[in-house]
N, C-alpha and C positions, 0 to 999 in steps of 0.2 A: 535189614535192620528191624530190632523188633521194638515198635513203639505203646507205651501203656499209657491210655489214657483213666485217670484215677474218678472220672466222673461219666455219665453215661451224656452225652449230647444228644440232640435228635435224629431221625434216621436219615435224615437231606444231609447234616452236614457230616456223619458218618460216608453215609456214600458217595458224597461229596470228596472227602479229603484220600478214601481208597480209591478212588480211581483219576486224581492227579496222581500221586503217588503209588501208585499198582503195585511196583518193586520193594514196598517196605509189608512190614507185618504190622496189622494195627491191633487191639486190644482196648476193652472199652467195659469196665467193670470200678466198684467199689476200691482201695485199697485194700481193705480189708478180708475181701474176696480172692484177690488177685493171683495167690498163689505164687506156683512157679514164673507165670510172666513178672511181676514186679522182682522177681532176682534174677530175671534174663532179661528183661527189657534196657535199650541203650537210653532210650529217650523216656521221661517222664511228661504227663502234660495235666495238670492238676491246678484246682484254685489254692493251694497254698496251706493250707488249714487241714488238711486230711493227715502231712509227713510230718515222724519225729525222726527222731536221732537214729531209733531202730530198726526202720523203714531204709533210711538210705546204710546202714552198716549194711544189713543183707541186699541190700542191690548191688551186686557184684559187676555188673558194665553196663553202669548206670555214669554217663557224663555229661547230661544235659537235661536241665528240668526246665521245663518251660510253664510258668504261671499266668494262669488267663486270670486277671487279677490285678490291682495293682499295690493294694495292700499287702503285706509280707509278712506284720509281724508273727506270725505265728509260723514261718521258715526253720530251719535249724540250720540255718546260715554256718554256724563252728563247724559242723560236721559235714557241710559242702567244702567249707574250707579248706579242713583234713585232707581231703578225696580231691581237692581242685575241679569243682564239678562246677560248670558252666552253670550258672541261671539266667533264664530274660522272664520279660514279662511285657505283658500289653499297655504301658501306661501310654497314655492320650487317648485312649479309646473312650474314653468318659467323659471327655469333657462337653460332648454334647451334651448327654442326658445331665450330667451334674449341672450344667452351666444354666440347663432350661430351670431344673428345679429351683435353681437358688432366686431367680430371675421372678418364677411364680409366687414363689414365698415372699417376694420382697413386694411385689404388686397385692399378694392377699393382706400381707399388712396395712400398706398406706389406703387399700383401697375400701378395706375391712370387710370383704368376702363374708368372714364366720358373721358378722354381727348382723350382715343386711340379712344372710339364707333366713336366722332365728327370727328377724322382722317378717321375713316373707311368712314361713312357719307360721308366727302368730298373726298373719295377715293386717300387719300392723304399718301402715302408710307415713312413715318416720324419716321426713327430708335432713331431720337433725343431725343422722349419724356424722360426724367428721370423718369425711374423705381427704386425702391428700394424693401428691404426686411423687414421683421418686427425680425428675425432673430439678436439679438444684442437689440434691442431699448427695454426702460423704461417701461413700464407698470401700473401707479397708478391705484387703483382701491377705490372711496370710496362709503365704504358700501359692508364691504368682506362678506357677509352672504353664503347661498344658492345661491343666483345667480352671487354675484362678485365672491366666490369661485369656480363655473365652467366656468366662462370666465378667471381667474387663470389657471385654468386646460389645457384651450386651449389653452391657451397666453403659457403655457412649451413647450408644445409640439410644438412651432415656435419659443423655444429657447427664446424667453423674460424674461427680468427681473422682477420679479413683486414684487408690493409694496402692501398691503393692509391696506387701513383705517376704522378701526372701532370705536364703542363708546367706546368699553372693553377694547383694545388692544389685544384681544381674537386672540390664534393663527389660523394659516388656512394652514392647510397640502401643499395647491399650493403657496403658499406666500414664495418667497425670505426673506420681511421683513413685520413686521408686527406694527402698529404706532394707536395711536387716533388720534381725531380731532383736539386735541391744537396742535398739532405736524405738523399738513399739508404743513405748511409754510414751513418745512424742505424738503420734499420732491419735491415738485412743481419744483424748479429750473433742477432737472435729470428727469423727465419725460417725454418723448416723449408722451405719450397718456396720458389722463387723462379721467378716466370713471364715472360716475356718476351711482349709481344705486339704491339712497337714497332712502328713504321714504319720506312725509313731513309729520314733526315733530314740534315741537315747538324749538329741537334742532338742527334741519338740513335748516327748512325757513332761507332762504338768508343768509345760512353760506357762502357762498363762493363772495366775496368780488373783487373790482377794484383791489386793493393792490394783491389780492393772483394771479390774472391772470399777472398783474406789474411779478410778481415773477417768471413765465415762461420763456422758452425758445419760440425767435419769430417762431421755429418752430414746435412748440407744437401744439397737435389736442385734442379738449375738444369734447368728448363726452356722451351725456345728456341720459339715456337712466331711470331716475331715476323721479324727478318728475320737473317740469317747475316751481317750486319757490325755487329753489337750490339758484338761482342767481337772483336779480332785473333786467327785462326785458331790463331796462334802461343804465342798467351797462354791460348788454350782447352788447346790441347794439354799447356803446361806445366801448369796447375794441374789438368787430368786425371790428364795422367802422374803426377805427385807427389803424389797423391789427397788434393788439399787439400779437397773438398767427397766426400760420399759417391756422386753420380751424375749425369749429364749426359742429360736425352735431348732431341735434338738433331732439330727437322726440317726447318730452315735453316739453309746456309750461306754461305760468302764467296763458295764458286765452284760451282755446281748445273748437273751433276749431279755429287754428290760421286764424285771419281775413285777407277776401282778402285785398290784398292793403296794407298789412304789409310790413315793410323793409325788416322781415327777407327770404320773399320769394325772391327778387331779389338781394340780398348780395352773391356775387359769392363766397364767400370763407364761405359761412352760405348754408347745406342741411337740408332740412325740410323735415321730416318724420311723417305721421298722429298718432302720439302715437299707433302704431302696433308691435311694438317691440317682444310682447310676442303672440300675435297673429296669432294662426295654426291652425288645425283640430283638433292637439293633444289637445286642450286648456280644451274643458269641457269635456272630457272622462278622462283627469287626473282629476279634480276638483271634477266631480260625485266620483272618488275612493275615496277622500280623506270624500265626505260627507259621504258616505257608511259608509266608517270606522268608521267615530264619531259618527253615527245614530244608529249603532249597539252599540257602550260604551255607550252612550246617554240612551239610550231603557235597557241595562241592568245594568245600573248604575255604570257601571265600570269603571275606573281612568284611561283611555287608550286615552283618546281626545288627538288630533293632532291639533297645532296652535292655542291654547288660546291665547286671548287677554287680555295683563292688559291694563283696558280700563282708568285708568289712565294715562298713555304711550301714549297709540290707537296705541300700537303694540304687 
């Protein structure tokens, strides 16, 4: 079987996955390089973001893509559809590294990290700063899956209250409370945090509105760690500008990479992060486990696939 890989990985887990697999043909080039393997390859293994419509028309025995990724939007999902072609993907692989960041970011705020470094800088001996705890404060989280449920995890362990929002109201062993999305508007007002770790969806694009930030506390911290069309970039900007909520930190957006000369890089109370949230060493040695697993059910036709997509959904 011939498998294309649309991204170059390193040469351990190259040599790595040829020789569990000896018997298949691997390939390990650009898309747009690829040539004759991407119209003969069976299997695709790509972050998502390289394929359009035209890519999988000329992949002639192409029935299974596999996205080390857990973001999709930019799939051509219709045209998997056409073709009945298998997709999976790696989601839960993130939830360490996302769950660490969110966890950091929420200690640099109450703990105020930036503001003591600028004291040490000016070697300025300043007991005044207001430190706080995360110990007592709110916790919302929406999009309790794999990854909001282990920043759940860590948010108990600092004694926080946590909320989960999902599309099910599905429960989640770390969740205090557990709520859908018609429901957000009720929690918003008690939240001290509020975490994003959506997918984009045709149910999640620019669900969260003027009106739902109105609904905060002005000392509320929104953090983005889910995808940059949560919110209208427009509507972000207003309710930063007019510092309807106490702080934004932001590591998605609408248009990535966020342009120099944008506002929200000099918005003091807006930190911008390059969408690296889930990004470690650990990132593709989880990802190769999770292909492994599915190449071997794949190969012996066994109903054991991890992360199908209804590509209905495009999740």
């Amino acid at each position: 079987m011939k498998i294309l890989f649309t991204f170059i990985p390193s040469e351990k887990l190259q040599s790595d996955i040829q020789a569990e697999f000896p018997e298949h043909e691997f390939h390990f080039c650009k898309i747009s390089s690829a040539g004759c393997h991407a119209e003969e390859a069976e299997i695709y293994v790509t972050y998502g973001e390289d394929l359009d419509k035209g890519y999988i028309e000329r992949a002639k025995n192409l029935k299974w893509i596999m996205v080390m990724s857990a973001g999709m939007d930019r799939m051509p999902f219709e045209e998997c559809a056409k073709r009945d072609i298998l997709v999976t993907n790696v989601r839960g692989i993130h939830k360490i590294p996302m769950a660490e960041f969110t966890l950091g970011t929420m200690l640099q705020h109450v703990k105020q990290y930036p503001v003591l470094r600028e004291k040490e800088l000016a070697e300025e001996w300043d007991r005044k700063v207001k430190v706080d705890e995360l110990t007592g404060k709110n916790l919302l989280v929406l999009g309790i899956g794999a990854i909001g449920g282990e920043i759940a995890r860590l948010a108990k362990a600092f004694r926080m209250t946590v909320t989960g929002i999902n599309r099910s109201g599905k429960e989640n062993e770390f969740a205090d409370h557990i709520d859908t999305f018609a429901n957000i508007g009720s929690w918003l007002p008690k939240a001290d945090f509020i975490v994003s770790v959506l997918p984009s969806t045709d149910e999640t694009r620019y669900l969260l509105k003027e009106e739902h930030f109105s609904l905060m506390k002005d000392s509320a911290v929104f953090i983005n760690i889910g995808r940059g069309d949560l919110v209208k970039e427009e509507v972000l900007l207003k309710v930063m500008g007019e510092r309807m909520i106490a702080h934004a930190y932001l590591d998605v957006f609408e248009t990535e990479p966020l342009p120099k000369g944008h506002a929200f890089w000099k918005m003091d109370k807006v930190k911008v992060t390059p969408h690296l949230s889930s990004i470690t060493k650990g990132y593709l040695p989880r990802s190769f486990e999770i292909f492994k697993h599915n190449l071997t059910a794949y190969v012996n036709k066994e109903d054991q696939l991890l992360n199908v997509i209804d590509l209905s959904r495009g999740y």
